[in-house]
C-alpha atoms as one frame of an Amber mdcrd trajectory, in Angstrom:
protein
  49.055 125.575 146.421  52.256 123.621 145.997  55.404 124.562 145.122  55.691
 122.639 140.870  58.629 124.350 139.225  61.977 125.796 140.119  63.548 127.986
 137.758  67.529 128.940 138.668  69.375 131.307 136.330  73.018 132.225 136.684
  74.643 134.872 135.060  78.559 135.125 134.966  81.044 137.203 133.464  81.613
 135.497 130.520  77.868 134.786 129.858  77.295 138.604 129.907  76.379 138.772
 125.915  73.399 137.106 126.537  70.462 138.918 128.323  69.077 135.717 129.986
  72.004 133.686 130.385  72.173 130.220 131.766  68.361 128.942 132.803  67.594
 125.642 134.360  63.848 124.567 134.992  62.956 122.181 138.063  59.917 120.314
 137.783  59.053 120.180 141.519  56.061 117.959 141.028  57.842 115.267 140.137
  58.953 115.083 143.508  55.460 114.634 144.924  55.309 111.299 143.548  57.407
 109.742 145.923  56.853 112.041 148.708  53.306 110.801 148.586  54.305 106.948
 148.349  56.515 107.721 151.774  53.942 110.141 153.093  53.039 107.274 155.917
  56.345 107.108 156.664  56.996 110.641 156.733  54.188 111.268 158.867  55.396
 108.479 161.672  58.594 109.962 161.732  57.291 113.440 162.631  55.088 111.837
 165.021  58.049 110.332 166.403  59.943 113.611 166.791  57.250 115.527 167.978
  56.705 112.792 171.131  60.489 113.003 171.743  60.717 116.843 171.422  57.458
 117.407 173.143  56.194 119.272 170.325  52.477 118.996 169.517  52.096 117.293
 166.043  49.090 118.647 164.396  50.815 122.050 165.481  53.818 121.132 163.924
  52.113 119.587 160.825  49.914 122.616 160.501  53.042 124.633 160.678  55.213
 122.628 158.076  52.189 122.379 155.725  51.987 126.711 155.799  55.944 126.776
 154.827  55.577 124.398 152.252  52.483 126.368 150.556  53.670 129.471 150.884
  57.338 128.583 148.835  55.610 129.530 145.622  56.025 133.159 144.503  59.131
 133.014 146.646  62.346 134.855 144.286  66.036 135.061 145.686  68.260 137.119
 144.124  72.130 136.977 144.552  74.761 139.030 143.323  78.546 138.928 143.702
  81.468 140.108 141.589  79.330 140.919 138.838  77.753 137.167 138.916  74.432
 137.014 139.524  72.002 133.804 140.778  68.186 133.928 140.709  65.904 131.568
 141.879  62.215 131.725 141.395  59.946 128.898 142.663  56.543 128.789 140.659
């Protein structure tokens, strides 16, 4: 499955009175429109890379493909000086 939202919330100081604070949603699959019009593209590039690196593509592909379905689920939290930053990727 494919990474579709992105949900960042950041909490400071000041936005301490309220329990969710500041939320911003991401709509991720917007982003595959265009990333599929360019997927030919995309594709020659890494084949380019690959040759030059001496990597083997469909290993490489196969690899990128894994990252890229395993974002969602993925939650980073960050907290410093009583700010705090979480990202959650649905």
């Amino acid at each position: 499955m494919t990474p579709n939202f992105a949900i960042i919330q950041i909490e400071t100081r000041e936005w301490h009175t309220s329990p969710k604070g500041w939320r911003l949603w991401i709509p991720l699959f917007l982003l595959w429109i265009p990333a599929v019009l360019l997927a030919p593209l995309w594709l020659l590039l890494l084949l380019a890379f690959c040759f030059l690196g001496r990597v083997n593509f469909w290993r490489s592909l196969s690899v990128f493909w894994g990252i890229l379905s395993s974002l969602p689920g993925t939650d980073i939290r960050v907290q410093a000086d009583q700010n705090h930053i979480l990202i959650k990727i649905l």
